[in-house]
VEXDREN-2710 file (C-alpha; in Angstrom, 1 decimal):
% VEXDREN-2710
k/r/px/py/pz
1/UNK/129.5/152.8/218.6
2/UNK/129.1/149.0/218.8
3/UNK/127.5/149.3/215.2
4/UNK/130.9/151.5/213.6
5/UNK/132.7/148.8/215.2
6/UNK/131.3/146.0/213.7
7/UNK/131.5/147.5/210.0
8/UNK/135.1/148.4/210.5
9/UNK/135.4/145.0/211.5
10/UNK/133.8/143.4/207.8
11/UNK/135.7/146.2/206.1
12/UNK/139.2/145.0/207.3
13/UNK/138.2/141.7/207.3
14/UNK/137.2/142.2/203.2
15/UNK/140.6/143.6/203.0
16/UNK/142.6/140.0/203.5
17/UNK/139.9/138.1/202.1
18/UNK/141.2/136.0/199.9
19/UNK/141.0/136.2/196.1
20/UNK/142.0/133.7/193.2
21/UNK/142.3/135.4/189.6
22/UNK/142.8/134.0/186.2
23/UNK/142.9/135.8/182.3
24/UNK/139.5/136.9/181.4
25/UNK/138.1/134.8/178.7
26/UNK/137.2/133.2/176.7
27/UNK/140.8/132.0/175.6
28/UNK/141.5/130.4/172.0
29/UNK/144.3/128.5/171.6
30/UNK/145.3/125.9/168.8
31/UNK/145.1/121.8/168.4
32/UNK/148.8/120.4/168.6
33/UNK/150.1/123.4/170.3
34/UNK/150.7/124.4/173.9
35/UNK/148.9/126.4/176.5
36/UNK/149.5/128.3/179.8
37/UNK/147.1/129.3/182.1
38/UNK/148.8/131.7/185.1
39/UNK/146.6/131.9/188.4
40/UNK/147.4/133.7/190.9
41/UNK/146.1/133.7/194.5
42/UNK/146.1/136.9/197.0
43/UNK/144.8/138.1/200.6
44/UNK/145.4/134.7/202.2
45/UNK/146.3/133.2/205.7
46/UNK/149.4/130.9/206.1
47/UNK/152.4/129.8/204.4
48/UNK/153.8/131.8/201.6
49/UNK/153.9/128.4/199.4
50/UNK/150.4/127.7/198.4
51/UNK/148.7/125.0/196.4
52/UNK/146.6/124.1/193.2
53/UNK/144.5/121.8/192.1
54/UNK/142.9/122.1/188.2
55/UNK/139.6/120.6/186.8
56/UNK/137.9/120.9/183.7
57/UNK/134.6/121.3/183.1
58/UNK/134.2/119.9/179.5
59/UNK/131.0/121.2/177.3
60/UNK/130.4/117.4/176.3
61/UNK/130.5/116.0/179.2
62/UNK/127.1/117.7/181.1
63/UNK/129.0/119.8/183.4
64/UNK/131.3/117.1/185.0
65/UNK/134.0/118.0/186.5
66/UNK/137.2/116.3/185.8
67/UNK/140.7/116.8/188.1
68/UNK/143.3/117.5/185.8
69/UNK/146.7/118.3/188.0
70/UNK/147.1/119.5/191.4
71/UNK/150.6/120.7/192.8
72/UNK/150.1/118.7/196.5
73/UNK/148.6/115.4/195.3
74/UNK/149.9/112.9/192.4
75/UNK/147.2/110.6/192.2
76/UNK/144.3/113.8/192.0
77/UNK/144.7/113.9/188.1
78/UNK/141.4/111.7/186.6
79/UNK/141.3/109.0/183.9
80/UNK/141.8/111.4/180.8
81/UNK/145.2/113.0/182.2
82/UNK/146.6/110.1/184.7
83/UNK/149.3/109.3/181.8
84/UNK/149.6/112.9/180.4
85/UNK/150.7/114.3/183.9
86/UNK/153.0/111.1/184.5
87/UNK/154.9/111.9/181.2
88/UNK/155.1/115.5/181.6
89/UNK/152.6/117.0/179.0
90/UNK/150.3/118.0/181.5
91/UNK/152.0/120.1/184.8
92/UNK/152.0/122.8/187.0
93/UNK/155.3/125.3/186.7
94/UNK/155.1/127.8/189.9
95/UNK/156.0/131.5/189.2
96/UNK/156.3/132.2/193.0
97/UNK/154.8/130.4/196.2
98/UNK/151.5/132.4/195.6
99/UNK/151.3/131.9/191.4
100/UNK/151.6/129.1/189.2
101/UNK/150.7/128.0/185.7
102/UNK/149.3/124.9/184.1
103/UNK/151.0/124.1/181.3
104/UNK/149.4/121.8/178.1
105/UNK/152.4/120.9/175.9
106/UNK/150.1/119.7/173.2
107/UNK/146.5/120.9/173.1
108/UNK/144.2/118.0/171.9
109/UNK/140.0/119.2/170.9
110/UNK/139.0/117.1/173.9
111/UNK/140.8/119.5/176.2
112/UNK/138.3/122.5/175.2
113/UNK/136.4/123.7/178.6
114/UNK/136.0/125.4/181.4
115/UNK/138.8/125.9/183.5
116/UNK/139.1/126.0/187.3
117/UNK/141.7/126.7/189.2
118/UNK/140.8/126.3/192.8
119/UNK/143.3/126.9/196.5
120/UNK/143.0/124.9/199.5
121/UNK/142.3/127.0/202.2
122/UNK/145.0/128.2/204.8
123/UNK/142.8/130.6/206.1
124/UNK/141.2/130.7/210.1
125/UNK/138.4/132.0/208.4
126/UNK/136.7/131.1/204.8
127/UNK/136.2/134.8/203.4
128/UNK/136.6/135.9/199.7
129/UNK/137.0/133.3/196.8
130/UNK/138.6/130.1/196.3
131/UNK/138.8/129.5/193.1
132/UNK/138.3/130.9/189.5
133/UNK/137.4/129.9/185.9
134/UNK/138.3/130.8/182.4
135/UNK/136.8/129.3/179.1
136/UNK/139.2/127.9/177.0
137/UNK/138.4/127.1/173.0
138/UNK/140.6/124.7/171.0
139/UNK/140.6/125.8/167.3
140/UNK/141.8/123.9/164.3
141/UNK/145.7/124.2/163.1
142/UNK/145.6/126.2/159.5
143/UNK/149.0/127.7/160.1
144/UNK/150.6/126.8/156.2
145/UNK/154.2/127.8/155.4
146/UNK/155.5/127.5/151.7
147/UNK/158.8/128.2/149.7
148/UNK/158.8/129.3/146.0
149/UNK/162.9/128.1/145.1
150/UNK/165.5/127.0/148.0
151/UNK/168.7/127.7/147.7
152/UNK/171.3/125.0/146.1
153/UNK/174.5/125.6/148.0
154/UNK/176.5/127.2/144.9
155/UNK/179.4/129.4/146.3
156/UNK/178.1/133.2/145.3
157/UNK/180.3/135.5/144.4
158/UNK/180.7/138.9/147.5
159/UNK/177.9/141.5/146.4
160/UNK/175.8/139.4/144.7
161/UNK/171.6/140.2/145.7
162/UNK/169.6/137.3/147.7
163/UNK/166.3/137.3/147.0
164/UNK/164.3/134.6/149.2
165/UNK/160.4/133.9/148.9
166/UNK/158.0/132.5/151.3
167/UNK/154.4/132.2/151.7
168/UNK/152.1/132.5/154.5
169/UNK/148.5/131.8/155.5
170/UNK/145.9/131.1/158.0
171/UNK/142.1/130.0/157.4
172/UNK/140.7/130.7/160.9
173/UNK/137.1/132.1/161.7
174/UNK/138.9/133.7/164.9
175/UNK/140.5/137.3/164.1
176/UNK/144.2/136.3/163.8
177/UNK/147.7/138.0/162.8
178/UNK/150.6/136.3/161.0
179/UNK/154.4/137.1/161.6
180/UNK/157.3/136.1/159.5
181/UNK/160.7/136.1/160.1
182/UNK/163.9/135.7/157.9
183/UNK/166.8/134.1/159.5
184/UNK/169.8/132.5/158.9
185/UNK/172.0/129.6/161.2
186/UNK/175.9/129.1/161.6
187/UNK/176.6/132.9/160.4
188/UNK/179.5/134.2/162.7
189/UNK/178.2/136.9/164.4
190/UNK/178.7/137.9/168.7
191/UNK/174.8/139.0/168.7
192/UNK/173.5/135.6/167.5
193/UNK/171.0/133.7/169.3
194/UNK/171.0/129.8/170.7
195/UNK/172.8/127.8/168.1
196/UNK/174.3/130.9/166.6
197/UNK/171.2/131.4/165.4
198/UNK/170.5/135.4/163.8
199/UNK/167.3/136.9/162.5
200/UNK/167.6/139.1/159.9
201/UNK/164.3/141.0/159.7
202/UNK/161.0/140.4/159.7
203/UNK/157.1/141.6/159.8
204/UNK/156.0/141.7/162.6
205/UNK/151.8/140.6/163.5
206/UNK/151.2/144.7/163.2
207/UNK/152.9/144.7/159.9
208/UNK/155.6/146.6/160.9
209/UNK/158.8/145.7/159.3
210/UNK/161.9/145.2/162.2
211/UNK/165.5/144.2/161.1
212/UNK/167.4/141.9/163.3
213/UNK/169.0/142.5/166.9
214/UNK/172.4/142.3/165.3
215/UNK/173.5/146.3/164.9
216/UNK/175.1/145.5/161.9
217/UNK/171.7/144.6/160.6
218/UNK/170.1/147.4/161.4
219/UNK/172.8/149.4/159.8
220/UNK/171.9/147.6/156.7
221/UNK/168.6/147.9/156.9
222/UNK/168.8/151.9/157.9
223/UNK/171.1/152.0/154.6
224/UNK/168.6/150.4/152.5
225/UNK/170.7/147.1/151.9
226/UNK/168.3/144.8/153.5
227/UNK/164.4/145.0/153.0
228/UNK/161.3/142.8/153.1
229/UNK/157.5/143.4/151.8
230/UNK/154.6/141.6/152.0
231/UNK/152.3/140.4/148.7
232/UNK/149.4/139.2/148.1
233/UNK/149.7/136.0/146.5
234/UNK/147.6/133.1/144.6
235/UNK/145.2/131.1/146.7
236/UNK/145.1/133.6/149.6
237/UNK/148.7/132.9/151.0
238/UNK/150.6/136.3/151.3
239/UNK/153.9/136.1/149.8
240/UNK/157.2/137.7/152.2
241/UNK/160.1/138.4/149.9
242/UNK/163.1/139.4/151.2
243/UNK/165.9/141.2/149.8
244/UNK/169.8/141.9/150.5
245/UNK/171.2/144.0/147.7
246/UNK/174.6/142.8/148.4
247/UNK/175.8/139.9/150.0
248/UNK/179.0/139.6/152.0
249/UNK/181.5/136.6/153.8
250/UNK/179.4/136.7/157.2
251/UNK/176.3/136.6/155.5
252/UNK/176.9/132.7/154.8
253/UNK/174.9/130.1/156.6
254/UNK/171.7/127.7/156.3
255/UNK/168.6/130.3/155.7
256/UNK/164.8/129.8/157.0
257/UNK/161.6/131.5/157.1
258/UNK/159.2/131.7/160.1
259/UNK/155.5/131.9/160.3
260/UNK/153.7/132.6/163.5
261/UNK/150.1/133.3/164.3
262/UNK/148.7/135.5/167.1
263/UNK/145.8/136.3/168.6
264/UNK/145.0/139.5/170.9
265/UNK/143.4/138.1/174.1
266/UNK/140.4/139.6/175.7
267/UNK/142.8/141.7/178.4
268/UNK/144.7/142.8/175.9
269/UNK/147.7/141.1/175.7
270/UNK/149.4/138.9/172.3
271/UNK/149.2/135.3/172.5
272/UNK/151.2/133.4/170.0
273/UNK/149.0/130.4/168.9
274/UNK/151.2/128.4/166.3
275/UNK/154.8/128.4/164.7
276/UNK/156.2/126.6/162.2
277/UNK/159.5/126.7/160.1
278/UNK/160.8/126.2/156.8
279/UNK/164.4/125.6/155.8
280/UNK/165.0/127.6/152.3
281/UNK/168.9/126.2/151.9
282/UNK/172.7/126.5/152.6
283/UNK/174.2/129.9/151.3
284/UNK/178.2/130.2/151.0
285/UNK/179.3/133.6/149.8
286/UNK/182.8/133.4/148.2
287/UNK/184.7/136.8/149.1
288/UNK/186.8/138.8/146.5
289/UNK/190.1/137.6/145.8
290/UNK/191.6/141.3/146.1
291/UNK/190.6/144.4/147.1
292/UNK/191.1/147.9/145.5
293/UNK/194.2/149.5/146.4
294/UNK/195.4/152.8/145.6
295/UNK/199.0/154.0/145.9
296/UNK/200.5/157.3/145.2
297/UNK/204.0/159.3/144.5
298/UNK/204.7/162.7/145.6
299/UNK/205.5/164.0/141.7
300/UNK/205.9/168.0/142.8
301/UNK/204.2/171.1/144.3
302/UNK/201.0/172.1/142.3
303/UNK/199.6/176.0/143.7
304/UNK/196.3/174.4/143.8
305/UNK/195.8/172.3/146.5
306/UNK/192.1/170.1/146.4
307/UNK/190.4/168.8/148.8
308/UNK/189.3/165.1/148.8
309/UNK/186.9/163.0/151.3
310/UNK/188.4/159.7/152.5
311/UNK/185.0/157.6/152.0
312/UNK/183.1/158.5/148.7
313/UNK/179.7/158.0/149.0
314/UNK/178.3/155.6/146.4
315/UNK/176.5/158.5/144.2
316/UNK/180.3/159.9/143.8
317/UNK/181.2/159.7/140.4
318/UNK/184.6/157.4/140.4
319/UNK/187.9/159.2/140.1
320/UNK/190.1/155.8/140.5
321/UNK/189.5/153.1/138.7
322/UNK/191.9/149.4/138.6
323/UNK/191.6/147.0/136.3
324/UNK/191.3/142.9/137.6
325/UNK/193.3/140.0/136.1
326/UNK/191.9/137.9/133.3
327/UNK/190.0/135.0/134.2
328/UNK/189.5/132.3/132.1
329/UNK/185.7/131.1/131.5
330/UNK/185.6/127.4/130.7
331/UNK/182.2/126.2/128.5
332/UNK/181.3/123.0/128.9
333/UNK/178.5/120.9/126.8
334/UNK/176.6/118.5/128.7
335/UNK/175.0/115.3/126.0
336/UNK/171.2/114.8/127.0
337/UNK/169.7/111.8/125.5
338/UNK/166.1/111.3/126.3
339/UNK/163.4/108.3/124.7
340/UNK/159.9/107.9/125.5
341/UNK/157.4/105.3/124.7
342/UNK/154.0/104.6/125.4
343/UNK/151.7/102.3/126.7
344/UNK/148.1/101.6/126.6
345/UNK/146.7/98.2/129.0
346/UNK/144.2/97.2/126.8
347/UNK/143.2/94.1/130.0
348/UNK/140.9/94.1/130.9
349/UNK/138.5/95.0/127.6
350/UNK/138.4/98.9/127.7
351/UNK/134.3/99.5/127.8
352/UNK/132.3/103.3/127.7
353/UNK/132.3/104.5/131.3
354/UNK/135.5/102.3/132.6
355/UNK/139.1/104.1/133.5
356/UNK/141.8/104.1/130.6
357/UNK/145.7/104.2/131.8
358/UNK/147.9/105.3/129.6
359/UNK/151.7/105.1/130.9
360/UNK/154.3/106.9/129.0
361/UNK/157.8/105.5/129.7
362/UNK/161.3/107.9/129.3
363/UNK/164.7/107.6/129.7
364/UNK/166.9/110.2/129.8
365/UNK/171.3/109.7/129.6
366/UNK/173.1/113.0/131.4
367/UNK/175.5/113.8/133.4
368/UNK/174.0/116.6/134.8
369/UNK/170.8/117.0/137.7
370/UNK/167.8/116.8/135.4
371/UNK/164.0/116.8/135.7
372/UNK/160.9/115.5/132.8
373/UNK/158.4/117.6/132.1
374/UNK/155.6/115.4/130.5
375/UNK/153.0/116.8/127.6
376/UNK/149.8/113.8/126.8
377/UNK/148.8/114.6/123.4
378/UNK/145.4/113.7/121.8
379/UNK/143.3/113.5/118.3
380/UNK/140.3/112.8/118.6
381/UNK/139.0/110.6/116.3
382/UNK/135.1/112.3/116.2
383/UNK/136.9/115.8/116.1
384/UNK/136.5/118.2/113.1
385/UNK/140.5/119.1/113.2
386/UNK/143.3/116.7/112.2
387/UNK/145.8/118.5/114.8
388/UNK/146.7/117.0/118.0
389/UNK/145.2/119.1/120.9
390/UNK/146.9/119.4/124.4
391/UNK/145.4/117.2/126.9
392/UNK/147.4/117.6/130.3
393/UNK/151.1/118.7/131.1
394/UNK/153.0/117.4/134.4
395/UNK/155.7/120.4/134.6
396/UNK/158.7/119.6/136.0
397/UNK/158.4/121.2/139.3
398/UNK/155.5/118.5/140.1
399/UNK/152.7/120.8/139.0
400/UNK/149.7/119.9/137.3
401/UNK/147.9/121.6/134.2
402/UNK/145.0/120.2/132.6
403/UNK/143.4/121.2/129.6
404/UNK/140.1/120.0/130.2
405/UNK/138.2/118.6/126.8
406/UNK/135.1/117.9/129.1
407/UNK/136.6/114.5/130.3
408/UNK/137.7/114.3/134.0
409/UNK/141.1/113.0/133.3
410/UNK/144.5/113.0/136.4
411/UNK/148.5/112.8/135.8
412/UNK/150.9/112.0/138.4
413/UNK/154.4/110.4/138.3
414/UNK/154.0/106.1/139.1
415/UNK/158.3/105.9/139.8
416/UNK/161.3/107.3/138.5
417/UNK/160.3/108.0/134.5
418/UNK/157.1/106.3/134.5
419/UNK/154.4/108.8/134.0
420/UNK/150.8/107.8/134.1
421/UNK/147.6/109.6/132.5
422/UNK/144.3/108.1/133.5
423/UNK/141.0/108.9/132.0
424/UNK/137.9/108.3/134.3
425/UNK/134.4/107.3/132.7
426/UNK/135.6/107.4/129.3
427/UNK/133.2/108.7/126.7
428/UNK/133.2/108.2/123.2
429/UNK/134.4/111.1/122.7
430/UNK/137.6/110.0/124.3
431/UNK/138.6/107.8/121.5
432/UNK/141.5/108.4/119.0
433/UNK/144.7/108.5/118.6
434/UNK/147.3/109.6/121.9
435/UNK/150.5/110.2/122.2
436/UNK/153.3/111.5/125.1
437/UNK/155.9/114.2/125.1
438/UNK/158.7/114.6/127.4
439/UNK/161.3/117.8/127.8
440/UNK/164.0/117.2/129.7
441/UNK/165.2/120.7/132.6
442/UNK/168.7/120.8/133.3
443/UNK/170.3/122.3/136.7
444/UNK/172.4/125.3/136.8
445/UNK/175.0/126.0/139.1
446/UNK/173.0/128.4/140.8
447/UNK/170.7/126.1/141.4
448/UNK/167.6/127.1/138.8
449/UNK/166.2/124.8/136.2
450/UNK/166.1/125.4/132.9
451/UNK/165.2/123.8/129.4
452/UNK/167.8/122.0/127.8
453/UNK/166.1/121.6/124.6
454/UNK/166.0/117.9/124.6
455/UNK/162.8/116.3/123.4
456/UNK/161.2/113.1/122.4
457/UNK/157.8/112.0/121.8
458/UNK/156.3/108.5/121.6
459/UNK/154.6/106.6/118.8
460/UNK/150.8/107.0/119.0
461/UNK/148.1/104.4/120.3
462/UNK/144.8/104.3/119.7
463/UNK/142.1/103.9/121.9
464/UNK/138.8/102.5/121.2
465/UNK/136.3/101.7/123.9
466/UNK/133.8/98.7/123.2
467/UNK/130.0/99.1/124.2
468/UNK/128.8/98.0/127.1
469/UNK/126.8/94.8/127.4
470/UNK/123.8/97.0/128.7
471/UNK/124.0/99.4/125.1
472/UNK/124.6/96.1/123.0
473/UNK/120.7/94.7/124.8
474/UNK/119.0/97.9/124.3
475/UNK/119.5/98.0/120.7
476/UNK/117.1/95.0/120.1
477/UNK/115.2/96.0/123.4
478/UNK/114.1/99.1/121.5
479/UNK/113.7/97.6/118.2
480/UNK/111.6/94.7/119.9
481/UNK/109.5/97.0/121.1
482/UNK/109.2/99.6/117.9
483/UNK/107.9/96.5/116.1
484/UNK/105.7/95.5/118.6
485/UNK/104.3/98.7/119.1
486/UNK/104.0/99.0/114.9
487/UNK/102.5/95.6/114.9
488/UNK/100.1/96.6/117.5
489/UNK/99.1/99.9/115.9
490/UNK/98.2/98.5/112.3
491/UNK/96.0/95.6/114.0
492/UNK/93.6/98.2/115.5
493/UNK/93.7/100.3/112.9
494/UNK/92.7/97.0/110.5
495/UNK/90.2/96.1/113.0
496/UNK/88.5/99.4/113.5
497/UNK/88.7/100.4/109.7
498/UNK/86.7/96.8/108.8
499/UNK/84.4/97.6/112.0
500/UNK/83.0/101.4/110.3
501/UNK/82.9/99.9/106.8
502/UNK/80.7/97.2/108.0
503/UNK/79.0/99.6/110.1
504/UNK/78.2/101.9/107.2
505/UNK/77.0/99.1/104.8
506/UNK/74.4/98.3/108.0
507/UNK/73.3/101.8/107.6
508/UNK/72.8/101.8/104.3
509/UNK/70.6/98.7/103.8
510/UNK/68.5/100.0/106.8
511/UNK/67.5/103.5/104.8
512/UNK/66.4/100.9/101.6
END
């Protein structure tokens, strides 16, 4: 009897023994971005409000352990995290008396460890576990978030379709998700978020496409008026587009796109690592000046009497039609003027293997937004064809293109219509004659670019690159030692031709 007694002791006394639990890890989270780690303690003695104290076990630091913030003493937190704690970045938030979180408002790579969460004991008796550790990795932010055009602002006319790009992408050796999200600020709408803020729809890190929490964007999207889809796109960034066949009033505001990337940690649950946002532009969306309106006279009695349905649906062929007022459509010419003129620094002396820059200067008179989309030019002067081959364009957009001719050659934009080709190691082949383009793009009201035909090209320089002092001493270096080695060459074979003649007359007198 004394023995059953004494294991139904241990048994209840297992069942209060006190038990400290964390996520099961290990647990990645990303550089600049937060973390929270929730403990939780249970089967204790004492006060409902309990405390905890942090440390970190770092992997560089040989197993040291390092107090990071404890809810019962300010000055526990170490060296590393005395002034995070004191501003804030580094803190405990409490869930309850018996659970609370440490919170990392901005992750750093030093801050990858081992974490411990331990409880000071309120117990009579020490029985269970005090603390508990999780393994927390800090990976590298690769969260990129791109736009294609941005909207300009234009008033658009009421059932006009908005199409809006962004790209997304994530180089991570962990297995992670991305999420985008179309939305749109300053809309009027009762189901907004914070800042009247409204999302519109979006896919979410299981691909599945949701519209918005406004009903009347799930209508739209039920009725096919709103959609988005995913593409794969150049340089492994998947491209979002996002349509909305027909605009209307409330659909004006300042538009964004948000890209998120999660992770699936080890119990199962989604963790978003990173978020970023990119503005795409104000929208207004001018409404219709009238509406359709339909009035009738009763004329008579007709025997046949026809049914009708008060809202066609939009396959319905149309039995009313109304004609609008004339609008007047203005045309107006805009005068582009554009010059260009190059220049070649010929200071200091241009040698084989030194850098040439060539700057191409252009002026351009509009009254219009405009952009210069620059063309370099070259003839060789060693080349078989008298044409002019394309070197390098610098589009007006900002984007590169080089034609490469086997020369490793750059263009970028110095300031505001100076334009600047550089050729690295220059070759002979380099040499000739060069020459710049430029194109002028015009803005249209809608905010697109477009050619406005206006052109000018520069007069041409040519570019000769001088020897090297090291070619100009081994041309007499080698023809030094050619007539050295020639000299040498027909003194032995004088020598040893006079040596066997003499040799052979020896012979001869010796047979006599």
């Amino acid at each position: 009897n004394i023995v059953i007694c004494s294991v139904c002791v241990l048994e209840l006394q297992c069942c209060v023994c006190r038990e400290v639990t964390l996520p099961a890890g290990p647990l990645y989270r990303v550089a600049g971005f937060s973390l929270s780690l929730p403990c939780a303690v249970s089967g204790y003695e004492g006060p409902r409000t309990q405390d905890f104290e942090w440390y970190l076990y770092r992997e560089d630091a040989g197993g040291q352990q390092i107090g990071v913030v404890s809810t019962r003493d300010t000055g526990f937190p170490y060296a590393p995290f005395q002034s995070r704690v004191q501003a804030g970045e580094v803190r405990v938030e409490r869930d309850s008396g018996d659970k609370a979180r440490l919170i990392i408002q901005r992750l750093r790579p030093d801050d990858q460890g081992r974490y411990e969460c331990y409880t000071p004991s309120t117990d009579t008796r020490f029985l269970g576990n005090y603390s508990s550790s999780v393994v927390v990795k800090v990976i590298p932010d690769t969260l990129l978030i791109t736009h294609s055009r941005i909207l300009s602002g234009q008033p658009i006319i009421e059932g006009t379709e908005l199409q809006l790009t962004c790209a997304a992408s994530v180089q991570s050796d962990q297995h992670t998700h991305v999420s985008v999200t179309f939305g749109v600020r300053g809309s009027k709408g009762a189901e907004s978020l914070g800042h009247n803020l409204r999302e519109i729809i979006s896919i979410d890190r299981e691909l599945r496409v949701t519209p918005g929490r406004s009903a009347t964007y799930r209508r739209r999207y039920g009725d096919g008026e709103i959609s988005v889809e995913k593409r794969r796109g150049d340089g492994g960034r998947d491209q979002y587009v996002m349509k909305m066949s027909a605009l209307a009033p409330e659909d004006s505001g300042s538009y964004f796109c948000e890209a998120a990337q999660w992770i699936r940690d080890p119990d199962g649950t989604w963790e978003r690592l990173a978020q970023r946002t990119m503005e795409l532009g104000n929208l207004t969306v001018q409404p219709l000046a009238e509406t359709l309106s339909v009035r009738s006279n009763l004329l008579g009695l007709f025997p046949v009497v026809y049914a009708g349905r008060r809202t066609p649906a939009p396959e319905s062929p149309a039995t009313i039609t109304q004609r609008s007022e004339w609008v007047t459509v203005s045309l107006k010419t805009e005068e582009v003027r554009v010059s260009a003129s190059i220049d070649l620094s010929r200071r200091p002396l241009l040698k084989r293997g030194s850098t040439v820059t060539l700057l191409c200067n252009v002026s351009v008179q509009t009254s219009g937004a405009s952009r210069v989309e620059v063309q370099w030019l070259q003839q060789p002067a060693l080349s078989e064809h008298s044409g002019r081959l394309l070197l390098a364009t610098l589009s007006y957009n900002g984007l590169t293109h080089i034609y490469s001719n086997g020369s490793d050659v750059s263009v970028d934009r110095v300031s505001a219509g100076v334009f600047r080709l550089r050729i690295f190691s220059a070759a002979e082949e380099d040499q000739g004659l060069y020459q710049c383009r430029a194109q002028v793009w015009a803005q249209d009201p809608r905010g697109g670019w477009y050619s406005s035909g206006a052109t000018a090209e520069s007069v041409t320089v040519h570019l000769y690159l001088y020897a090297r002092v090291t070619d100009l001493l081994l041309v007499p270096l080698v023809i030094g030692v050619s007539s050295a080695l020639f000299v040498g060459v027909l003194i032995i074979s004088t020598v040893t031709c006079c040596f066997m003649s003499r040799l052979a007359g020896q012979r001869s007198r010796t047979r006599k």
